[in-house]
C-alpha positions in Angstrom: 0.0 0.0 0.0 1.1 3.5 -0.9 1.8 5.8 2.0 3.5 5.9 5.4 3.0 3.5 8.0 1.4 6.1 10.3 -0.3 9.3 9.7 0.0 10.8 13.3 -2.8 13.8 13.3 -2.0 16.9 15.4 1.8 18.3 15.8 1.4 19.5 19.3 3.8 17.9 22.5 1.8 14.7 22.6 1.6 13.9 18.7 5.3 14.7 17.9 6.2 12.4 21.3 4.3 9.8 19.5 5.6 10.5 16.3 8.9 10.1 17.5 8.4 7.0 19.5 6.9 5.3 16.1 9.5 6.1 14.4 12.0 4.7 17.0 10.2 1.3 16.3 11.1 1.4 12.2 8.0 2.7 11.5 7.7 6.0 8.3 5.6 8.7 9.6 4.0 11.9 8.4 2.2 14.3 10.9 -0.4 16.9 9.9 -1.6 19.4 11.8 -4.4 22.5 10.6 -1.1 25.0 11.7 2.1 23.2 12.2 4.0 22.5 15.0 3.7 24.1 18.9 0.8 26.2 17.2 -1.5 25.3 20.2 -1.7 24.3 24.1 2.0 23.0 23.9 2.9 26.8 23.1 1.9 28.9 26.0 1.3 26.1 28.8 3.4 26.3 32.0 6.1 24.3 31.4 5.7 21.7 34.2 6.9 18.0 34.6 3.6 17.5 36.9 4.2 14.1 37.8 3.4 14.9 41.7 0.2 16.4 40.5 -1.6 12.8 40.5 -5.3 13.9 42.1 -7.4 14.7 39.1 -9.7 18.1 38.9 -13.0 16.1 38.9 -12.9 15.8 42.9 -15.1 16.0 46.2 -12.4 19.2 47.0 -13.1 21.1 43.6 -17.3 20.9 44.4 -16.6 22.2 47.7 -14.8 25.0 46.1 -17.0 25.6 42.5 -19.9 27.6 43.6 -17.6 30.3 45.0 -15.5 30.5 41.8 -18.0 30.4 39.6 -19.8 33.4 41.1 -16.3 35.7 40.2 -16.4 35.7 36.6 -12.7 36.0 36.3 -11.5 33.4 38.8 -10.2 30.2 39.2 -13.1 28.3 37.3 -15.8 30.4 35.1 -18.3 29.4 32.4 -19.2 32.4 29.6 -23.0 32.4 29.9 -23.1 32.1 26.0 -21.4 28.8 27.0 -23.9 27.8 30.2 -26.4 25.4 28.2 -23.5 23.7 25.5 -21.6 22.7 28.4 -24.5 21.5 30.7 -24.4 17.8 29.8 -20.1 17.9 30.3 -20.9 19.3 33.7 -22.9 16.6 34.9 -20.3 14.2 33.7 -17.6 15.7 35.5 -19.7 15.8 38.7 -20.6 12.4 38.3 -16.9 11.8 38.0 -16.3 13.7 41.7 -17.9 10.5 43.6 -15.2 9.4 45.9 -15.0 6.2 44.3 -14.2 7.6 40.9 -12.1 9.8 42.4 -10.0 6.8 43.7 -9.8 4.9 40.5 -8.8 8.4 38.5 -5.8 9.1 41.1 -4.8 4.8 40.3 -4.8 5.6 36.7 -3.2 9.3 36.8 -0.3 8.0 39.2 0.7 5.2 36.8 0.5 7.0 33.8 2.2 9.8 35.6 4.9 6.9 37.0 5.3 6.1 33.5 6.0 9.4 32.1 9.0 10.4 34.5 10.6 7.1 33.8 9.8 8.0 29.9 10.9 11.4 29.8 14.9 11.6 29.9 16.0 8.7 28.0 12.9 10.3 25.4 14.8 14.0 26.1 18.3 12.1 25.6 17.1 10.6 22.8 15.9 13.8 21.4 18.6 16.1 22.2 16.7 18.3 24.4 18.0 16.9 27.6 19.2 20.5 28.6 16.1 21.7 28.8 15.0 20.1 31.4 15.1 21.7 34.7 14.4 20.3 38.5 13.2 23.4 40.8 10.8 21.6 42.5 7.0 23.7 43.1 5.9 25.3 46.1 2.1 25.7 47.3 1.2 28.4 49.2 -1.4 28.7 51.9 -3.2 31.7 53.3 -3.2 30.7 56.8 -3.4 27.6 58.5 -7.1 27.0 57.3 -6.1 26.3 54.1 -3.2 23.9 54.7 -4.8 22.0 56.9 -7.4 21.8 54.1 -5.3 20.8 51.7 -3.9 17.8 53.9 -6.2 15.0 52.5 -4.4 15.5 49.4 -1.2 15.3 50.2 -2.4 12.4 52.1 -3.3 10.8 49.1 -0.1 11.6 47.7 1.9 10.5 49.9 -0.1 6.8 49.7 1.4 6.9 46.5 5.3 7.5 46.9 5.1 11.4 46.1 8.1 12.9 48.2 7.1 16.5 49.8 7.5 19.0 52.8 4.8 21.2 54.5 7.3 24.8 55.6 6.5 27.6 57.4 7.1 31.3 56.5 10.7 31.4 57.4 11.0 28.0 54.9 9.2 29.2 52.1 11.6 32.3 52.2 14.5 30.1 52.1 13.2 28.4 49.1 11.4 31.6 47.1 12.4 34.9 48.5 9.7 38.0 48.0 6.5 36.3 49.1 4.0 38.5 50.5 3.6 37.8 54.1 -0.7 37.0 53.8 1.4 33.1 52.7 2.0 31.5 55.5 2.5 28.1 54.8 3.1 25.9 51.7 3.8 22.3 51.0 7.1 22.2 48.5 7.7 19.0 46.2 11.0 18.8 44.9 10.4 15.7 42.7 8.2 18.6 40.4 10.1 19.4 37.1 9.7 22.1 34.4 11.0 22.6 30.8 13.4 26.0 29.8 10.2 26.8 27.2 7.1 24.4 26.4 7.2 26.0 22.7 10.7 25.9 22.0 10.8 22.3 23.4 8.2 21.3 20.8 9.4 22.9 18.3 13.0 20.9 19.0 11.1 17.7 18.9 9.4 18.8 15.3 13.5 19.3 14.2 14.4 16.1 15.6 11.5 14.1 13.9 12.1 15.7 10.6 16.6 15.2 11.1 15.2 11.3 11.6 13.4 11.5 8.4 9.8 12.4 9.1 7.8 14.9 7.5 5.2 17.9 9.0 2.8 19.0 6.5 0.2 21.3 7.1 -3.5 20.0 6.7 -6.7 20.3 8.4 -7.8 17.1 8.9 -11.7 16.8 8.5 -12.4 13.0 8.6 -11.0 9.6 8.8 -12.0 6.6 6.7 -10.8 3.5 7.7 -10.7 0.9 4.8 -9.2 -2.6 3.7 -5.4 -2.6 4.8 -5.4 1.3 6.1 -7.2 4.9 7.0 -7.8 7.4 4.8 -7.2 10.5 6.7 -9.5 13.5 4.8 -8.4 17.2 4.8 -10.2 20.3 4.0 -10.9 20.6 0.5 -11.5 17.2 -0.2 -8.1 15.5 -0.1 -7.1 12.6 1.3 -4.0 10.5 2.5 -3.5 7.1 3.2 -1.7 4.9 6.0 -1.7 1.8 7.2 -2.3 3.3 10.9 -3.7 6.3 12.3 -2.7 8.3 15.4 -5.5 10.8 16.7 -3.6 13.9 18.2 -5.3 16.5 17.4 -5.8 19.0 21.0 -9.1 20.2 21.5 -10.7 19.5 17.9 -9.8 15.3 18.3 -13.8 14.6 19.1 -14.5 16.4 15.9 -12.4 14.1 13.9 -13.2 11.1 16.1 -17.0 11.7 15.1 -16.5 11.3 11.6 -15.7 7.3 12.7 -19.1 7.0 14.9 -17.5 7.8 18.4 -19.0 10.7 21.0 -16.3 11.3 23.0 -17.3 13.9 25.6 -14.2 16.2 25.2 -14.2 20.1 26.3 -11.9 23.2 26.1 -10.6 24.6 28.8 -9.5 27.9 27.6 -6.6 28.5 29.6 -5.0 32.0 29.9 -1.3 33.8 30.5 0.7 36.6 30.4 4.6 36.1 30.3 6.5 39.2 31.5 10.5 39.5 30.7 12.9 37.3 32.5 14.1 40.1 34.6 10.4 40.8 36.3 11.0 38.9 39.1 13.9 36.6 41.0 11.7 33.5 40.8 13.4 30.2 41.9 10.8 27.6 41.9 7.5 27.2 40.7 5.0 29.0 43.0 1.5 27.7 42.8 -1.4 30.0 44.2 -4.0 27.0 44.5 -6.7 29.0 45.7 -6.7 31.6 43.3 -6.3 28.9 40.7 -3.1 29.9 38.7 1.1 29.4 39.0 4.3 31.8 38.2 6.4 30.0 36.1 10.1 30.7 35.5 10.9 30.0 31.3 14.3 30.9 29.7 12.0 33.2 28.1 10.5 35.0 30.7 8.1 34.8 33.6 5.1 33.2 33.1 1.8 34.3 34.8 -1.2 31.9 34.2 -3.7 28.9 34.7 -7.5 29.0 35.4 -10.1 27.2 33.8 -12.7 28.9 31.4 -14.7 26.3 29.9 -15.7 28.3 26.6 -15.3 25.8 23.8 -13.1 26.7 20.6 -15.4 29.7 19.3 -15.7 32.4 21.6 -13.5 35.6 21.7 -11.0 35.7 24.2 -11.8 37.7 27.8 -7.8 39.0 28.2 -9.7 40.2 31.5 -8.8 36.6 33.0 -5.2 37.3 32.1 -4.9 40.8 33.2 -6.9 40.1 37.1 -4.0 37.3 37.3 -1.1 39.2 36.8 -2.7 42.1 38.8 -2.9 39.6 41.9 0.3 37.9 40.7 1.6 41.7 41.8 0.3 41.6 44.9 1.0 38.3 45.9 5.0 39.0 44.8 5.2 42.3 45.3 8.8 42.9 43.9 7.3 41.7 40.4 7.2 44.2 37.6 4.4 44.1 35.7 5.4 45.2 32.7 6.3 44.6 29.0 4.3 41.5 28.9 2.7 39.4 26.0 -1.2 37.7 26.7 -2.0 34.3 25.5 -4.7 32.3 25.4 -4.9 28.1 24.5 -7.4 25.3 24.3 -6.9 22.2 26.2 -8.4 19.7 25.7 -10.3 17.7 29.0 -12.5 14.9 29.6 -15.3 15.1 32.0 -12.9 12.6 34.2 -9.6 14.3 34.0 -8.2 11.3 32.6 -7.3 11.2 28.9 -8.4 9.2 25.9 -5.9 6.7 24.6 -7.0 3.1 22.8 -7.6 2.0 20.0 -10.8 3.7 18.2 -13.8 1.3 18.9 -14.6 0.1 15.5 -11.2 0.5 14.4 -7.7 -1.0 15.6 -6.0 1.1 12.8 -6.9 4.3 14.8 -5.3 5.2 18.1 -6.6 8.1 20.0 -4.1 9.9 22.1 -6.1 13.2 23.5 -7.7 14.9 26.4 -4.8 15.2 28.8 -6.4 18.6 30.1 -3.7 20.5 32.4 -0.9 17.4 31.9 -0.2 17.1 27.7 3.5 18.1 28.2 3.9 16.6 31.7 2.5 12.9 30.5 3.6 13.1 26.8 6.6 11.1 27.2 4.6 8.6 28.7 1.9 8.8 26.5 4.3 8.2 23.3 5.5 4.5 25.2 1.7 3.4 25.1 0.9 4.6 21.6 4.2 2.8 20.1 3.1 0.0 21.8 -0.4 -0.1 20.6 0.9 0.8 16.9 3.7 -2.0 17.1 1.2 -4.8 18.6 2.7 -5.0 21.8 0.8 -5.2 25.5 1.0 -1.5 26.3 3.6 -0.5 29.8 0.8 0.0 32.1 -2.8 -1.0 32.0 -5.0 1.3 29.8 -8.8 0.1 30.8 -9.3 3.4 32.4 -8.1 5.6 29.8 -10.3 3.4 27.6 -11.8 6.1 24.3 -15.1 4.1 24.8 -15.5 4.9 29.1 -18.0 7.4 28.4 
């Protein structure tokens, strides 16, 4: 059959990882994305190696919290009105998904696809030549008072359960570890184990110039539809045009349900519409990640400046931007690091893509083994990419897959 062994759809962190991991098994491989590589969520994300971060945003804690957020259109959590009634059905899901037992088997699956992504991701960075990129600064949580640690202590209970290394400080130890806090923090909980990346676009875009050095090819394509058919897929782009493999990776961010519709599937996935502003390198002495958990964003420290961001606004891909949500974070980020300077910096704004669950899709298509789904990793694409690339090569090469995949199952829903 004409064509390359895989057509991986979607150029973002997770389908170049793939990309590359197929083509470490001897398999030919084009990706196609609708705007080429690191054009999405792998651009302006925050950089982070979360593998600590194993208790998945559809919990018993985030309910207790929702009602207050969503009443401050630009906090933590927000849906646009326009949005309220599209979303409705995706919001029952997710609270379905916040029953303790749920939550239980969600943290099982998130902490050993998140064990398999840090033992993944520096022989993958080695492998890629991006191995000093990575950096190991650890994250520090910060409380506002004693309240909200102790709080906060069932889930670093849970974490604990499962092997994740970390230290509750006081005021005095937070200082030692990021200077220039103001003093309303109190408390925080560091984990060193927590590891970031110099730039999230400049590492994808290094993994695009690998893949290509290895012989692969990027072309630019806005896949509409897949076809699977005797011996292959036909992958259909705008325009009518088509391409055929013998195997088909589904990549593609926030538009992969589109394109998994087209084959009979109704995957519940939603956009998070995630917001930042990264100021110069020079705005602030920052040493370590600092999470502000209950205002529902982190400072981030890139090679190319300080990063400002997080939230969730669950929009979907076709409303206007609110820059409001960027600007009230970096206006608290200001008070909450009061040396920062504020200025000079650029807004973003990115789609990821979630399921109601917090867990992501990858498996096998249901009425196709030729199509592997790889999408929905929400807040974690960079952070379980590496890991993410194993299971797909594994799938794509006939092999049992590194960990056990029944929860990440496409067809849970």
């Amino acid at each position: 059959m004409a064509g390359p062994d895989v057509i991986v759809v979607g150029a973002g962190v997770v389908g170049l990882s793939a990309a590359i991991a197929a083509q470490a098994r001897g398999l030919s491989v084009v990706v196609l994305d609708r705007e080429g590589p690191a054009a999405g969520a792998s651009a302006g994300n925050a950089g982070a190696f979360a593998f600590t971060d194993i208790l998945p945003l559809a919990s018993p804690g985030i309910l207790k919290k929702a009602p207050k957020w969503l009443l401050d259109p630009l906090g933590p959590l927000s849906v646009p009105p326009a949005y309220a009634l599209q979303i409705a059905p995706w919001m029952f899901r997710f609270w379905r998904a916040c029953a303790p037992g749920r939550v239980a088997h969600s943290t099982a699956a998130q902490t050993a696809l998140m064990d398999l992504s840090k033992a993944e991701l520096e022989p993958f960075l080695q492998q890629t030549g991006t191995a000093a990129m990575l950096r190991k600064d650890g994250n520090l949580q910060v409380y506002e008072g004693e309240a909200e640690l102790n709080a906060s202590l069932p889930g670093w209970k849970a974490r604990e359960a499962h092997g994740v290394e970390f230290h509750h400080l006081d005021a005095v130890g937070m200082a030692e570890i990021q200077p220039g806090l103001a003093p309303r923090f109190t408390h925080g909980t560091f984990t060193p184990g927590w590891h970031s990346i110099a730039d999230p676009k400049l590492y994808t875009l290094a993994l695009a110039g690998h893949f290509r050095a290895m012989g692969g090819t990027i072309k630019r394509a806005e896949v509409t539809a897949l076809r699977p058919v005797e011996g292959g897929v036909d992958v259909v782009s705008t325009g009518g045009g088509s391409r055929r493999a013998a195997r088909v990776v589904l990549s593609a961010g926030a538009y992969s349900h589109q394109v998994a519709r087209t084959i009979g599937e109704n995957i519940p996935l939603e956009t998070e519409r995630g917001y930042n502003t990264t100021l110069p390198p020079e705005a602030f002495d920052l040493r370590t990640q600092v999470t502000f958990g209950g205002h529902g964003f982190v400072v981030t420290r890139l090679s190319t400046g300080i990063r400002i961001g997080g939230a969730v606004e669950l929009g979907g891909l076709k409303l206007a931007p609110n820059f409001r949500r960027s600007e009230a974070m970096l206006e608290k980020a200001g008070s909450f690091l009061p040396g920062l300077k504020p200025q000079g910096g650029v807004q973003w704004m990115g789609f990821r893509p979630s399921l109601p669950d917090s867990l992501p899709a990858i498996g096998h298509a249901r009425d196709s083994h030729r199509v592997v789904y790889a999408f929905g990793h929400g807040h974690l694409g960079l952070t379980q990419s590496a890991g993410t690339a194993r299971i797909v090569a594994d799938l794509l090469t006939g092999k049992n897959p590194a960990i056990d995949i029944a929860f990440f199952s496409p067809q849970r829903f």
